[in-house]
N, C-alpha and C positions, 0 to 999 in steps of 0.2 A: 576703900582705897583713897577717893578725893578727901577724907578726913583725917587718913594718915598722913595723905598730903599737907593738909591745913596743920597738922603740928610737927612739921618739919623748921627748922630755922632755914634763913633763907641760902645761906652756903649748902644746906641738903639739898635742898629744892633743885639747885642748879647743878649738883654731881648727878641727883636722881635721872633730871629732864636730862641732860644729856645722855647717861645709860642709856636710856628708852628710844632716844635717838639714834644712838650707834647700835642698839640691837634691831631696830628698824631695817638700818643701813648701816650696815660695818665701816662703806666708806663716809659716811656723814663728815661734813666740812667745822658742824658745831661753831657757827657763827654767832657771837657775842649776842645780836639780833635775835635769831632762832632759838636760842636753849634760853634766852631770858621770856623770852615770849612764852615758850611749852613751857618752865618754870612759875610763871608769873609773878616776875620779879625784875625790876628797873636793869636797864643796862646798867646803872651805876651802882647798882648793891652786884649786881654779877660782877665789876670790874674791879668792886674794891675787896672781894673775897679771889680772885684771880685775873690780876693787875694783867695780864698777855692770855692770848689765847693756846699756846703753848702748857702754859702755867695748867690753865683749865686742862687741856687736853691729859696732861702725864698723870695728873690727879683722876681722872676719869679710868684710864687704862691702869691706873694702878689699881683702882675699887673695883674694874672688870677681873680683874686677872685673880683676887682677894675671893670672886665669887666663884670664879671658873677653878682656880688653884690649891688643893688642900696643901699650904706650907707646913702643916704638922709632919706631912709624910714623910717628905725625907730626915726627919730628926727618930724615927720610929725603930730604933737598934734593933729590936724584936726578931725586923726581915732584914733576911741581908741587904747591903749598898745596890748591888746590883740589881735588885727586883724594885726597890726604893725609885733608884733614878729611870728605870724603866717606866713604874707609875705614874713618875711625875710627867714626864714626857709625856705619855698616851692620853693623861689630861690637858696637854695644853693641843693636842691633836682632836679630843671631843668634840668639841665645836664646831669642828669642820663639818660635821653630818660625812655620809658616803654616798655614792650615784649622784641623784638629785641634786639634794643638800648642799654638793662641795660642788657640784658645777654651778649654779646659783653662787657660792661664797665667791668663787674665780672671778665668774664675769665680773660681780660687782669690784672685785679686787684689778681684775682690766680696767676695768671702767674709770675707777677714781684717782690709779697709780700710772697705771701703764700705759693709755691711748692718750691721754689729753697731753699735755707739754709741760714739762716738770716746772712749773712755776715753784715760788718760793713755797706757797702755801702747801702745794700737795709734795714739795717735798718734807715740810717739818711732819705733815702728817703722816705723813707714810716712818718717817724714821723716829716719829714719836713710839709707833706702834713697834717697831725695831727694837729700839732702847728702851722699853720696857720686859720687853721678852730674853734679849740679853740678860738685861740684870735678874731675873729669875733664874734662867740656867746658869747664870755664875753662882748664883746666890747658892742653888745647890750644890755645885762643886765645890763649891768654898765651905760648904758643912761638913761633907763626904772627905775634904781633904783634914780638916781640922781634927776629921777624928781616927784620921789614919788609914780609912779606905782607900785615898786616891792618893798618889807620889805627889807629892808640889811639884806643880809645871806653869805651865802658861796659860791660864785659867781661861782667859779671853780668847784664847787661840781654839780651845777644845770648847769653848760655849759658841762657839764661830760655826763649826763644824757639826756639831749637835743640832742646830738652828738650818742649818742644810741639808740634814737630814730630812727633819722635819718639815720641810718644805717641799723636798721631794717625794716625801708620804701623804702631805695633803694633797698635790698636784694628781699623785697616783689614785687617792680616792675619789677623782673626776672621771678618770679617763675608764674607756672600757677596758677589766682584764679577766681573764681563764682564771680560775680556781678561786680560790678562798683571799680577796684583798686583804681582811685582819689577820690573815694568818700567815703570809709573807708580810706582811707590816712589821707584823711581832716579831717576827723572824728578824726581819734589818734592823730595829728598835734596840734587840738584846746585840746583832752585831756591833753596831754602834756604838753602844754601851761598853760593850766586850773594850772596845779599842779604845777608849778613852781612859776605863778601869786599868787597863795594861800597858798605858800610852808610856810610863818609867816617868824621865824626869821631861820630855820633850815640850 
C-alpha cells in the first residue's frame, strides 16, 4: 500500500489522504495542514492543486460518492426506471450501516453539524456534502427524464424531496423499531419513488 502510495502524483496523494480521513471521520474538517501532512506533501503543492479548501473538499466528495455510487445503474434500460432509481438511492443509504453503524454515523454528524455554532467553516462543510448529493439525484432524474420515464418538472424540487426521504431512512436506521427496518425502508423507498415517477408535470 505505502508503495502504491509512493507512485501516486501528488494531487492523488492529497484526494487519497483525505478519503482516508473522512472515512476515519465523516465529519473530518480536512485542514490544508492535516491532509498535507497524512499526504506527505507541502502545504503548497496541496494548495496549488486545490487553490481553497472548498475546492479540495467537492473533489474529495465527488471521488467518495464515484466509489459508494454505481452511475452505470440508472442508464441500465434492461430494468425498469423505477427499480433503477430505487437502487440508486438504497446505495447512497449503504453506508449508513444499521443499529450500531448509523448511531455512530449520527453522533458524529451531531457532533460536527449540529451542536457546535454554525461557523462559516462547518457550514460550507456540511453543504459541501449537500450539494454533492443533490447533484447525483438530479443527475438521475435528469436521465430518467431524458429518456422518457419521468414528466419534465421541477427537477430540484423532486431531488429536494428525495434527499428527505432519505434522511429520514438513515435517521430511522438508528432508532429502535418493531419488524423488519429494510423492509419498511423498501417499502417507503418504492413509495417515494412511486410519487416522483407519477409526480406529472409539478
Amino acid at each position: 500500500m505505502a508503495e502504491e502510495n509512493e507512485q501516486l502524483g501528488s494531487r492523488d496523494k492529497v484526494l487519497l489522504a483525505a478519503m482516508q480521513m473522512i472515512g476515519e471521520n465523516p465529519g473530518a474538517k480536512l485542514s490544508v495542514r492535516a491532509v498535507a501532512a497524512r499526504a506527505g506533501v507541502s502545504t503548497g503543492s496541496l494548495r496549488f492543486h486545490f487553490p481553497t479548501q472548498r475546492a479540495l473538499q467537492d473533489q474529495v466528495l465527488t471521488r467518495l460518492y464515484d466509489v459508494i455510487v454505481d452511475e452505470n445503474r440508472i442508464h441500465d434500460r434492461t430494468v425498469p426506471a423505477r427499480e433503477r432509481l430505487v437502487d440508486c438511492l438504497r446505495q447512497v443509504l449503504a453506508p449508513a450501516g444499521v443499529g450500531a453503524g448509523a448511531r455512530e454515523a449520527h453522533r458524529v454528524i451531531h457532533e460536527q453539524f449540529i451542536a457546535p455554532e454554525p461557523t462559516e467553516q462547518v457550514q460550507q462543510a456540511y453543504l459541501t456534502l449537500e450539494r454533492e448529493g443533490r447533484r447525483r439525484v438530479e443527475y438521475w432524474l435528469t436521465v430518467l427524464t431524458s429518456e422518457g420515464a419521468l414528466t419534465p418538472g421541477d427537477t430540484s424540487r423532486r431531488a429536494q424531496f428525495l434527499l428527505t426521504v432519505l434522511n429520514g431512512l438513515a435517521l430511522e436506521r438508528a432508532l429502535p423499531a418493531e419488524g423488519s427496518i429494510l423492509q419498511a425502508e423498501n417499502d417507503t423507498l418504492y413509495m417515494a419513488v412511486d410519487a416522483v415517477l407519477n409526480s406529472g408535470t409539478s
